[in-house]
Structures are given as structure tokens and as C-alpha cells.
VOGU-3710 file (C-alpha; in Angstrom, 3 decimals, decimal comma):
1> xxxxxxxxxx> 125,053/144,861/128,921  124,681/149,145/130,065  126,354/149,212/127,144  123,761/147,803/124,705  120,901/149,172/126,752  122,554/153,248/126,546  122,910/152,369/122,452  119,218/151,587/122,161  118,374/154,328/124,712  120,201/156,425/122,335
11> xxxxxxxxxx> 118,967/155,595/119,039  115,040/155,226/120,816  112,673/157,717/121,792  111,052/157,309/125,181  108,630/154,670/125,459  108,814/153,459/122,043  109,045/149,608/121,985  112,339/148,570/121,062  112,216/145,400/118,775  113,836/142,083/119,250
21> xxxxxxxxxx> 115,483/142,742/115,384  117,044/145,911/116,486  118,526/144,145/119,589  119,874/140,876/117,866  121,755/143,407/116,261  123,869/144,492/118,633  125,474/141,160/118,742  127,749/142,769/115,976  128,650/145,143/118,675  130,323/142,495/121,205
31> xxxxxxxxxx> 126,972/143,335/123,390  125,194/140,179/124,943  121,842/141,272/123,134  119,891/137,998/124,812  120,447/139,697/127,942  119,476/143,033/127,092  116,293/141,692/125,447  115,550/140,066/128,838  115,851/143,329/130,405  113,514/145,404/127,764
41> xxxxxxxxxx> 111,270/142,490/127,780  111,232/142,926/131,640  110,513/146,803/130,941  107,137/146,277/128,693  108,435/148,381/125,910  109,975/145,424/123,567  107,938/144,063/120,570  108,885/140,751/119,866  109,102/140,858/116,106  111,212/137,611/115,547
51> xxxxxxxxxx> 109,574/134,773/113,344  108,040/132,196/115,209  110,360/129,026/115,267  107,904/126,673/114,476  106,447/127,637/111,649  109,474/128,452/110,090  110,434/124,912/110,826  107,392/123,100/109,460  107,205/125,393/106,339  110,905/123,983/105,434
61> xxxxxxxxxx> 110,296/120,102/106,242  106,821/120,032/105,006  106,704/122,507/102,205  106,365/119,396/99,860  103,012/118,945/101,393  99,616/120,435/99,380  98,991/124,306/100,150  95,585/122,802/102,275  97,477/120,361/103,857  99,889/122,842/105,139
71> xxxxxxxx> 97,507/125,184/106,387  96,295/122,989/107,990  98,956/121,581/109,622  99,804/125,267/110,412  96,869/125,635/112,617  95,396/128,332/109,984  91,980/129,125/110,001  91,444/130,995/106,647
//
């Protein structure tokens, strides 16, 4: 895990957020990135730019549904 975290210290100014893309990454590296995102997380200087589960869910099982229906079954306001 100091591993991954001196690689993104590295590669990172200070205090810019590190994001949850650029640590899933290091799983290529034999680093256990879900810990190391717990630890940035931890530090308030990670930016969680990972797709939300859920809607990438319902917009595979219900993309036969109408565009309003889905939006609206999204939540969306617009």
C-alpha cells in the first residue's frame, strides 16, 4: 500500500485531489488500490470520479424503456 500511495505522491502535486480512475489504476501495478483509495478518501484530497453503479445498471436493463420513461425512472429532473 506505501507503495501505491509514494506513486501517486509522485506523479501529484500537493493538495491536488487524486481521482478514484487514477487509483484503480494501480491495480496493474500489484498495488491494493481499494486500500489506498480508503486512505486518500480518509485524507480529503480524492475526487470520486467513478460512474455511479446504479445508473449504469438501470440504463443497461431498462434502456428498452421510452427516453421519458427512463428519466424518469432515473430520478432526472430536466
Amino acid at each position: 500500500m506505501r507503495r501505491g500511495i509514494r506513486i501517486l505522491c509522485a506523479v501529484h502535486r500537493p493538495g491536488e485531489q487524486i481521482r478514484a480512475s487514477t487509483i484503480t489504476q494501480l491495480t496493474h501495478t500489484a498495488v491494493p488500490a481499494n486500500h489506498v483509495l480508503e486512505v486518500f478518501e480518509e485524507l480529503d484530497i480524492f475526487l470520486d470520479d467513478r460512474p455511479d453503479s446504479l445508473d449504469a445498471w438501470c440504463e443497461e436493463h431498462l434502456s428498452f424503456l421510452a427516453p421519458d420513461a427512463l428519466s424518469w425512472s432515473l430520478g432526472s429532473t430536466s
